[in-house]
DRENDO-1510 file (C-alpha; in Angstrom, 1 decimal, always signed):
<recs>
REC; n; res; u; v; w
REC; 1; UNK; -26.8; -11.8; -4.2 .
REC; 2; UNK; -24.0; -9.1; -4.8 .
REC; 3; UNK; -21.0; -10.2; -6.5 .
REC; 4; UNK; -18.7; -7.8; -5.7 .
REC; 5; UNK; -15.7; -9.8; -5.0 .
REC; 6; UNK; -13.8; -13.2; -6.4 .
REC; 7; UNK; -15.0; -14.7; -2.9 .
REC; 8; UNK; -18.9; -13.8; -3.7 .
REC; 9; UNK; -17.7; -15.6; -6.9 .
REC; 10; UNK; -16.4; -18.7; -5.8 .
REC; 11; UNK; -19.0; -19.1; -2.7 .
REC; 12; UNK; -21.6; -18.6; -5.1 .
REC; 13; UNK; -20.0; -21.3; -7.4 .
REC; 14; UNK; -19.3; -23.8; -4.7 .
REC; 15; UNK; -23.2; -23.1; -3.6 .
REC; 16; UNK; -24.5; -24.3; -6.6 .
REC; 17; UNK; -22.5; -26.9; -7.3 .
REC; 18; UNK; -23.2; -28.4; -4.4 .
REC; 19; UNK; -27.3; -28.0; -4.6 .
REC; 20; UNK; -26.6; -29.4; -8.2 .
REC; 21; UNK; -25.2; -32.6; -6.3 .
REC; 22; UNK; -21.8; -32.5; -8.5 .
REC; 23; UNK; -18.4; -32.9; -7.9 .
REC; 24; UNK; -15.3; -30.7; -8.6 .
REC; 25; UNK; -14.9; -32.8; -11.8 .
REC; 26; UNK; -18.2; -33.7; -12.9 .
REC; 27; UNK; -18.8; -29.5; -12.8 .
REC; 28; UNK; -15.8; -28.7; -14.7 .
REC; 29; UNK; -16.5; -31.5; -17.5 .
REC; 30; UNK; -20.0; -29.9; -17.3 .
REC; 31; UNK; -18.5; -26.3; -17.9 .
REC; 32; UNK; -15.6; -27.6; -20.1 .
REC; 33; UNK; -13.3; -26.5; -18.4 .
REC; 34; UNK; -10.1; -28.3; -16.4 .
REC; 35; UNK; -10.3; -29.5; -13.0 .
REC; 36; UNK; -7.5; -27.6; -11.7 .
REC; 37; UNK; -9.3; -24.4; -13.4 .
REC; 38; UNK; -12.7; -25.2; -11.9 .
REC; 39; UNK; -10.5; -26.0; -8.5 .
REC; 40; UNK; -9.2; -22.4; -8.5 .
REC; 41; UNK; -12.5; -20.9; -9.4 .
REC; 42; UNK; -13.8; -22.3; -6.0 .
REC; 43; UNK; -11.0; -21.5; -4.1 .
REC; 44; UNK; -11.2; -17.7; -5.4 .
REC; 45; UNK; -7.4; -17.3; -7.2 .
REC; 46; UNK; -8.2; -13.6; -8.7 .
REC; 47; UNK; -6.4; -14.4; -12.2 .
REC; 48; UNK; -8.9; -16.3; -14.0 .
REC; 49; UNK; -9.8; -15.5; -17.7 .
REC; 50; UNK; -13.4; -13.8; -17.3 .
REC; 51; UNK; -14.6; -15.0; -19.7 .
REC; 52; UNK; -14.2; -18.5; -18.9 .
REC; 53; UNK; -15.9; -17.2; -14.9 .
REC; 54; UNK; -18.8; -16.0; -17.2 .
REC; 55; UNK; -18.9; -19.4; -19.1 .
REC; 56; UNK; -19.0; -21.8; -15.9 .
REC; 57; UNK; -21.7; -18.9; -14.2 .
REC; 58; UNK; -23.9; -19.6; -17.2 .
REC; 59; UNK; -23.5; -23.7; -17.5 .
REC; 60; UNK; -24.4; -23.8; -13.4 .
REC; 61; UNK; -27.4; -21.4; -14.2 .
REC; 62; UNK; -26.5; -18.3; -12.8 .
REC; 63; UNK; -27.7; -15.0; -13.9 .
REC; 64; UNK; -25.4; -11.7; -13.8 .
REC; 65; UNK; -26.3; -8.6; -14.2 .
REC; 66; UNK; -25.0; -5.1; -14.1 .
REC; 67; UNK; -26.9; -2.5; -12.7 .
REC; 68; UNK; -25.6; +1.4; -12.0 .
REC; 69; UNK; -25.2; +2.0; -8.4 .
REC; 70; UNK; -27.5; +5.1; -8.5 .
REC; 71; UNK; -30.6; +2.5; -10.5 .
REC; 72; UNK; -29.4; -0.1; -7.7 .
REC; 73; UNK; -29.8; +2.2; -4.5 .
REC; 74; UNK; -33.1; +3.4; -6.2 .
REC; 75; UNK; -34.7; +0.4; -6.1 .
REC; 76; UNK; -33.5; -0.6; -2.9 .
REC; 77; UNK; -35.6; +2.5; -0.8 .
</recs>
């Protein structure tokens, strides 16, 4: 999937944590993280610190990578 926007983000986020049959809470403990931070990462507020985004992406499993439009579009014919 493409994550081009906070709302790929958080729909992503929300996805998993639900197959992972977690909570809000249980997620953010998981991550380390505060609820009400885990709570706006779901709900998409834009002003996150990255780095914590990158943090809670890796603790759920989730791979991101960043490929060059031109090396994306290649691939993709």
């Amino acid at each position: 999937m493409k994550l081009n926007s906070v709302e790929a983000i958080s729909t992503t986020i929300k996805k998993r944590r639900i197959q992972l049959e977690l909570t809000q809470a249980e997620t953010a403990a998981l991550c380390n993280v505060g609820n009400r931070f885990f709570s706006e990462l779901e709900n998409g507020k834009e002003t996150l610190q990255i780095g914590k985004v990158l943090h809670c992406l890796e603790m759920l499993g989730i791979n991101v990578y960043a490929v060059n439009r031109e090396d994306d579009s290649r691939e993709n014919k």
